[in-house]
N, C-alpha and C positions, 0 to 999 in steps of 0.2 A: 704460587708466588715465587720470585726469583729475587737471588738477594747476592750480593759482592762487593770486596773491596777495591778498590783503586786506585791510583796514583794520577792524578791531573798534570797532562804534559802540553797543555796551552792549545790555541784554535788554529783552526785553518780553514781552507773554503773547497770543498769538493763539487768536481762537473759530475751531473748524472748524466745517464743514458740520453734523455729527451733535451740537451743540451739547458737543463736551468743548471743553478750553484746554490751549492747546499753549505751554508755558515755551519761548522761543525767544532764540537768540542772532544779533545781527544783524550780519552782516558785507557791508558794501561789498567786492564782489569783484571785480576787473580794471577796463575791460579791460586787457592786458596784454600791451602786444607782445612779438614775439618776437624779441631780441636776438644768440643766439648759438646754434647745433645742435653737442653734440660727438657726435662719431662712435668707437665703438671702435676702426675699421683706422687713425684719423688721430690721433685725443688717446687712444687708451688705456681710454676707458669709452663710455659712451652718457647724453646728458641736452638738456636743453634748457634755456636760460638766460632769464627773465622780466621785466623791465621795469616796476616798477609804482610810481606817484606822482610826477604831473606836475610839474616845480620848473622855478624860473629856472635860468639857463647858471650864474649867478655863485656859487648853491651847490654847483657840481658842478668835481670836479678837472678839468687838462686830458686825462688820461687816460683818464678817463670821458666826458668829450666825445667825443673822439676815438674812441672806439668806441661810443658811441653814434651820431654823425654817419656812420659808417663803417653800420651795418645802417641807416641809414634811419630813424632813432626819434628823435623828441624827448626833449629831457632830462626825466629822470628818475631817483628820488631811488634807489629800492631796486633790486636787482639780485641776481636769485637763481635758481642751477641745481637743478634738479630732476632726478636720477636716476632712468634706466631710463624716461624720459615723451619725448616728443616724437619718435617714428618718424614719425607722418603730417605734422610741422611743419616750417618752413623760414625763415628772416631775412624777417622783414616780414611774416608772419602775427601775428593777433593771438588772443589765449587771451580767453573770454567767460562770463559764466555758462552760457550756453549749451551748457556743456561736462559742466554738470552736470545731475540732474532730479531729483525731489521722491521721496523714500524710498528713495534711493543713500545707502550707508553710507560714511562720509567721518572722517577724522582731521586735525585741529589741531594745528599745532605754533605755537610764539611763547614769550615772556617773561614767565616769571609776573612779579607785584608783589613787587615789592620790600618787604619790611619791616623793613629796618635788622636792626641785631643785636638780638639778643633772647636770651632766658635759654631754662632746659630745660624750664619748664612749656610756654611760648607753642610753643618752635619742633621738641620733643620729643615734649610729653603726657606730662610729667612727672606725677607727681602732687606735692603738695605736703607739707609737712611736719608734724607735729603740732603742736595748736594749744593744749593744754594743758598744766599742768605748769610754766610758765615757759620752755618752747621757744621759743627764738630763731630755728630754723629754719622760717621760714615758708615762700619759695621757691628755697630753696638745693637744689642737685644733693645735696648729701650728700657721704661720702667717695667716692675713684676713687680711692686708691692700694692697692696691697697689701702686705703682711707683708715680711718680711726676703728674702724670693723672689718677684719678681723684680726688686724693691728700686724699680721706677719703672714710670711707665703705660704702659699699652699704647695705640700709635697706633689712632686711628680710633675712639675711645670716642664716645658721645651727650653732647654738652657744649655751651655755649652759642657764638651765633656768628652769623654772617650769614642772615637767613631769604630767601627768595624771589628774586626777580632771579636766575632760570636758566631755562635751555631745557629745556621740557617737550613729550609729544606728549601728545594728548585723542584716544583713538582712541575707535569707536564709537560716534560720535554720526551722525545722521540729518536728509537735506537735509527738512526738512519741505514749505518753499516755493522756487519760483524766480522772482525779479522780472528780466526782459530789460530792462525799460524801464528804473530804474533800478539797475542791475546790483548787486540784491542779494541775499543768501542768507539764509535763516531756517532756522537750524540749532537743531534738540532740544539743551536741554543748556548747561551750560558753556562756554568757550574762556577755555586759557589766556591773561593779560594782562590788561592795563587797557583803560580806554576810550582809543580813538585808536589804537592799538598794531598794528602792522605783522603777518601770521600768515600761513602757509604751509598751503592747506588741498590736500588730495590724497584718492583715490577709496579707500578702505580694503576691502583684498580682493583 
């Protein structure tokens, strides 16, 4: 399995060879040194720990320093274990695109967008209320209580609330291209996130 960090730098549409167009999502990937190896006889699981986004000392705690200085790595901003990946790896390796190749089936994980709170058409698929009549209910949920049993709501109903801003994975999507020289990836598809957005991609399978 292959596993890297990312930076999501938004889509565009690629011509291939046989003149179709490939919708593709572009991510800046590594490279990504290697920070930390857990081992199951010594910490209990097996992963390796990743290093991605070059920054100044001064936005980084002294703790982070400190283990970063400690394997050898320049500072940097994100830092993330990847489970069950890193048997062939070791402190001061570095993870590359290289680790991937073009029509390897791969999953995205990251942050979706955020979109504020919002009601139960936008964040549900509500449908909306009738519009004739003198109806006032245009995008109102409608009633959620019940009858004299059970006298009050039931937790975990579809009601309005915070949309977006959580961790999602995009599994099955497809390395289309691989760029070495500027280490990036053109992946079929979506990725969760905005542009700029930090994402965890892994070999799916």
């Amino acid at each position: 399995m292959a596993a890297i960090l990312a930076r999501k730098l938004g889509m565009t549409q690629l011509f291939m060879d046989d003149g179709s167009v490939e919708r593709v999502t572009v991510l800046e990937a590594g490279p990504c040194p290697v920070t930390a190896v857990r081992r199951s006889d010594e910490d209990g699981y097996d992963a390796v720990q990743l290093a991605f986004g070059a920054d100044k000392e001064k936005h980084l705690s002294g703790g982070e320093l400190g283990h970063l200085k400690k394997a050898g790595v320049a500072p940097h901003r994100h830092l993330v274990e990847f489970r069950g990946e890193g048997e062939e790896l070791s402190v001061g390796d570095t993870v590359t695109v290289d680790s991937f190749e073009e029509g390897q089936k791969i999953k995205v994980a990251g942050v979706t967008k955020g979109k504020g709170f919002q009601g139960t058409v936008k964040r549900h698929n509500f449908s909306r209320g009738p519009v004739t009549h003198g109806s006032h209910n245009v995008r109102a949920p409608g009633s959620i209580g019940a009858s004299a049993w059970p006298a009050r709501v039931f937790k975990g109903i579809r009601g309005p609330g915070q949309m977006g801003n959580k961790r999602a994975t995009q599994r099955g999507l497809t390395v289309v291209r691989v760029d070495s020289g500027d280490n990036l990836l053109l992946v079929r598809g979506a990725v969760p996130g905005a542009k700029g957005g930090v994402v965890e991609v892994r070999s799916d399978g």
